[in-house]
C-alpha positions in Angstrom: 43.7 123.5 115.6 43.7 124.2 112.3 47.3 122.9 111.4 46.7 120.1 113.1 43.1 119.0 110.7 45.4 120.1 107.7 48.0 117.5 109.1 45.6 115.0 109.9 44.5 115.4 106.2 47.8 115.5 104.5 48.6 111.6 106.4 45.3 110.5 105.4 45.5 111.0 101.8 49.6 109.9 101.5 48.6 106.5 103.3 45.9 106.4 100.5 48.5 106.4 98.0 50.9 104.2 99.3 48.4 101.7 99.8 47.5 102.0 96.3 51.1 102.0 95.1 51.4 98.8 96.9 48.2 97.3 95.9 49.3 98.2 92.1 52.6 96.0 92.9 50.7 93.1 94.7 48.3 92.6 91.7 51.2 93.0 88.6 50.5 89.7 87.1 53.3 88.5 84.8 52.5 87.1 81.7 51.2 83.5 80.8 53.9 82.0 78.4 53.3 78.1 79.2 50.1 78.1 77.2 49.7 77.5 73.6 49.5 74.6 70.8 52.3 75.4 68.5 56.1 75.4 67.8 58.2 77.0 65.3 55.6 78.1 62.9 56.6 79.4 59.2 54.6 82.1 57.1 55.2 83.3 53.7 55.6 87.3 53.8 52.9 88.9 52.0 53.5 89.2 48.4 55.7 86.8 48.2 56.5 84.8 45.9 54.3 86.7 43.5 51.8 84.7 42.0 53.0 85.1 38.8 56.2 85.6 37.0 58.0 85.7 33.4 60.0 82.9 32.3 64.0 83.8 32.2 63.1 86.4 35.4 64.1 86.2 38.9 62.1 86.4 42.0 62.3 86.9 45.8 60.8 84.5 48.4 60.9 85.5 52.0 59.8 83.4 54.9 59.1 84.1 58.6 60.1 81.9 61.2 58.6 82.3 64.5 58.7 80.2 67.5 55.6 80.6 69.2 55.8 77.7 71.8 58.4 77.9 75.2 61.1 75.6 73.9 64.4 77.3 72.1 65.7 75.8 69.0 69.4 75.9 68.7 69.4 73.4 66.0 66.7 73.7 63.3 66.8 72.7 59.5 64.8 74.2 56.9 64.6 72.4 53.4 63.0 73.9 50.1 60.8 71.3 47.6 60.8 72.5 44.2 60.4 71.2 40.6 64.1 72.4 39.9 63.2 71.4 36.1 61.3 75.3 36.1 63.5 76.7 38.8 67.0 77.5 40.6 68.4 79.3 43.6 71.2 81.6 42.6 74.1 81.2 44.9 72.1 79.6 47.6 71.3 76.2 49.2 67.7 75.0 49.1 68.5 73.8 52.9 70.0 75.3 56.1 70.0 75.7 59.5 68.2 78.0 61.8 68.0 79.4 65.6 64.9 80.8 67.4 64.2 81.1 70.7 60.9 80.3 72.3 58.8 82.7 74.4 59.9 83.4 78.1 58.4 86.1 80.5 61.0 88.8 79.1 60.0 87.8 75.2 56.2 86.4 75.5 56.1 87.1 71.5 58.6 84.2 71.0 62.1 84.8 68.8 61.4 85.7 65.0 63.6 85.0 62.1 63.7 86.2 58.5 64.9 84.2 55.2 64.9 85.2 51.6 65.4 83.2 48.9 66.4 84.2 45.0 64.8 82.3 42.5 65.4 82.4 38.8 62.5 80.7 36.5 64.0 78.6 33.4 62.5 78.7 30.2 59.2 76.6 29.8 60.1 75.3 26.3 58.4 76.1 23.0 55.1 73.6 24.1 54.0 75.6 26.9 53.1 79.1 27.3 52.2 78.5 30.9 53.1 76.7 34.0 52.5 76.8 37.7 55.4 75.4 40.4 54.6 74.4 43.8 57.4 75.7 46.3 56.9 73.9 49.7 58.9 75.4 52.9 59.5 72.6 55.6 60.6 73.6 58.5 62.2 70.4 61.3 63.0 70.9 64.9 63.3 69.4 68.0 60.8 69.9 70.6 60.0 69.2 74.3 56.6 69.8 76.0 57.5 70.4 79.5 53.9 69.8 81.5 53.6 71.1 85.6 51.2 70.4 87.5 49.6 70.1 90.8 48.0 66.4 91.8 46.2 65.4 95.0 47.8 62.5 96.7 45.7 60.7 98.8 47.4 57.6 100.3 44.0 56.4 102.3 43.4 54.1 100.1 40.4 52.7 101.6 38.7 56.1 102.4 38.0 56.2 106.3 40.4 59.3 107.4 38.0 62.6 107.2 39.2 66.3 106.7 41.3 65.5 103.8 43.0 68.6 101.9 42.0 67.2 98.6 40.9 64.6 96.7 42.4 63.4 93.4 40.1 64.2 90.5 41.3 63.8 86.7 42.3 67.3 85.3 41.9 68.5 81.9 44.3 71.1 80.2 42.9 72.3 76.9 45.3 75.2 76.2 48.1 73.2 75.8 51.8 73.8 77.8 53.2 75.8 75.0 54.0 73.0 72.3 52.4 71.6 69.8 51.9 68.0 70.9 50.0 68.9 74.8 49.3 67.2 77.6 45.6 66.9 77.4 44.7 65.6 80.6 46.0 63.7 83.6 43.7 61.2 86.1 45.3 60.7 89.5 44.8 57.1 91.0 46.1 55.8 94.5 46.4 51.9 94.3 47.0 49.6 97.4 50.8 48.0 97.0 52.1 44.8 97.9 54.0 46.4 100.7 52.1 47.2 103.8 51.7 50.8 104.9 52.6 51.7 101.8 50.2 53.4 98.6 51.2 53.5 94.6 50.7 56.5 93.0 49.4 56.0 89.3 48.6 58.5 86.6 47.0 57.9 83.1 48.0 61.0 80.9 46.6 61.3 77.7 48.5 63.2 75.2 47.8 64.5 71.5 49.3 66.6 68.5 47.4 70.0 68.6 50.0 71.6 66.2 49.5 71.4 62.3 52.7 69.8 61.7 53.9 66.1 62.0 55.5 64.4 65.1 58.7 62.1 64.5 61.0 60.6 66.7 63.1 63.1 68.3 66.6 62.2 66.3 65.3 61.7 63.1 64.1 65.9 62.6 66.9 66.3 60.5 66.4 63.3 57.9 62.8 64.4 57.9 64.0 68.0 56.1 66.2 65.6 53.9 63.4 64.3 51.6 64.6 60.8 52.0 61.9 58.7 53.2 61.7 57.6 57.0 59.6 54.9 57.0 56.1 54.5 58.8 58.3 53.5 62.7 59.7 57.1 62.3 56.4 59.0 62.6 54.5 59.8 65.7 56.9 59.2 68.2 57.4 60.7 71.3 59.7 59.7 74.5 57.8 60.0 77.7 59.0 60.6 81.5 57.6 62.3 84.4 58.7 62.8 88.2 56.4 63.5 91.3 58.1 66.0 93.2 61.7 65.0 93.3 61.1 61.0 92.1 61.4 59.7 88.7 58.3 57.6 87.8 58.0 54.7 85.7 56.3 55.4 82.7 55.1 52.7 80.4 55.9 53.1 77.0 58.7 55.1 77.4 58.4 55.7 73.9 55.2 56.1 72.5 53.6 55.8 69.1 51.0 58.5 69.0 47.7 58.2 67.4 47.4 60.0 64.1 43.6 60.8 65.2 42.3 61.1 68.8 44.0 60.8 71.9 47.2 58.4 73.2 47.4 57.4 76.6 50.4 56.6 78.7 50.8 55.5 82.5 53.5 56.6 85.0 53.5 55.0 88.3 55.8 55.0 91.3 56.6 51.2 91.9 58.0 51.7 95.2 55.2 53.4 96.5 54.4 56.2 99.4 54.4 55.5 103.1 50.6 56.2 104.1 52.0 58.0 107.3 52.6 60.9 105.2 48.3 61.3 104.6 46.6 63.3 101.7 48.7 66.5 100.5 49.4 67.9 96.6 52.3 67.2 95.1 54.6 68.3 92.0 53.9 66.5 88.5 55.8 67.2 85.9 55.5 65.5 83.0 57.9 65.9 79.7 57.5 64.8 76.0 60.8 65.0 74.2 60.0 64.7 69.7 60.9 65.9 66.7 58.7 68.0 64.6 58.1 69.5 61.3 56.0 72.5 59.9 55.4 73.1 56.4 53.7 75.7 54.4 53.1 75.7 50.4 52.6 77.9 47.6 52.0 78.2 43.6 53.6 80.3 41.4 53.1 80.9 37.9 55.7 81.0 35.3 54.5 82.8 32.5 56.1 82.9 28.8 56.9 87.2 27.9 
């Protein structure tokens, strides 16, 4: 009797710990890597440059790239903006290319990179005993926002059927997909079309630049690293397109020019429409916003005379 308690025991508590083995596995949440507001963001590395420096001396500068959005960069340039009057890099090019990859579920940090730069000061002349240089670090990259999401596609367009399994609502997305120009929100509307038993789907997205760079049109990223100027056409572009679940819709502009404050609306729709037979269900959006960006930071050093 009393082996068979013991035994009785012994199951008990080794189904209590495979349940909780399995409940451990069942709740492992991965982590959240399509969230963010920025792209390939640069940062000076603490103490340096130093703030200040003799004249005739040379001096390190290193920069850290990281890519904190979800898109890889295969094909970066970086560009350095100097008065080359007080300074010179010593064997080096004041612009290159780079590589960083963005975050995925097996790097949720995002790819880093590390550049140095040797400077040498010239000499200030015999008028000045001081001068401070401003060293600007532009970094210019293509970028995509890749937006998924989940509509409600109601094709009762006049509202009798009951027990519908949703309703379309607009939805709002302030964390951003990972990029810095997001997807800020997206309202879901179900128009009659000219067909009969058929519904257009319609969707007003409203995008905007979170990041603290600039947006450009997606080919001109390297000319915008060149210092030759682009002209006011180049700035704030952004190619739109979308598809609900395996259709491409039509989204009008195609090409957008972004508003430099508040938010820019576009308007995909599905021209030939939905047969109404097929009732309310969620569907697949995925909306994409191909650009070119560019991320600067700046600094001020010194030159002193010995």
């Amino acid at each position: 009797m009393k082996k068979t308690i013991a035994l009785l025991v012994l199951l008990v508590l080794v189904s209590g710990c495979q349940t909780g083995l399995f409940q451990r596995k069942d709740t492992m949440q991965l982590p959240e890597v399509n969230i963010g507001t920025q792209g390939v963001e640069p940062l000076f590395i603490q103490g340096t440059p130093p703030r200040e420096v003799f004249e005739g001396s040379a001096f390190t500068m290193m920069v850290n790239l990281a890519n904190l959005g979800t898109r890889d960069v295969d094909d970066g340039i970086y560009s350095l903006s100097y008065e080359q009057q007080y300074l010179y890099i010593a064997g080096q090019k004041n612009q290159g290319r780079f590589v960083v990859r963005g975050k995925s579920i097996f790097n949720p940090q995002g790819e880093e990179r590390l550049l140095n730069f040797a400077f040498t000061t010239k000499s200030l002349g015999p008028q000045l005993q001081g001068y401070p240089v401003t060293i600007t670090f532009n970094a210019c990259y293509p970028y995509v926002t890749n937006a998924p999401l989940i509509v409600c596609i109601d094709t009762d367009v006049t509202g009798k059927k009951p027990g519908k399994v949703c309703t379309p609502q607009p939805q709002t997305f302030p964390r951003g997909q990972g990029a810095p120009v997001a997807v800020m929100s997206v309202e879901t509307k179900i128009l009659p079309h000219e067909m009969p038993n058929r519904a257009r789907p319609e969707f007003v997205i409203t995008i905007k630049n979170l990041g603290s760079g600039q947006v450009m049109a997606s080919q001109l990223y390297r000319e915008a690293c060149s210092g030759r100027p682009l002209g006011e056409d180049a700035w704030n572009v952004v190619g739109v397109s979308a598809t609900l679940s395996d259709s491409v819709l039509t989204c009008a502009p195609e090409t957008i020019k972004m508003k430099q404050q508040g938010d820019t609306r576009i308007v995909c729709t599905q021209p030939e429409g939905i047969e109404t037979r097929l009732g309310t269900y969620t569907a697949p959006l995925t909306v994409t916003l191909d650009y070119g960006y560019i991320s600067s930071i700046t600094t001020q050093v010194n030159i002193v005379k010995q």
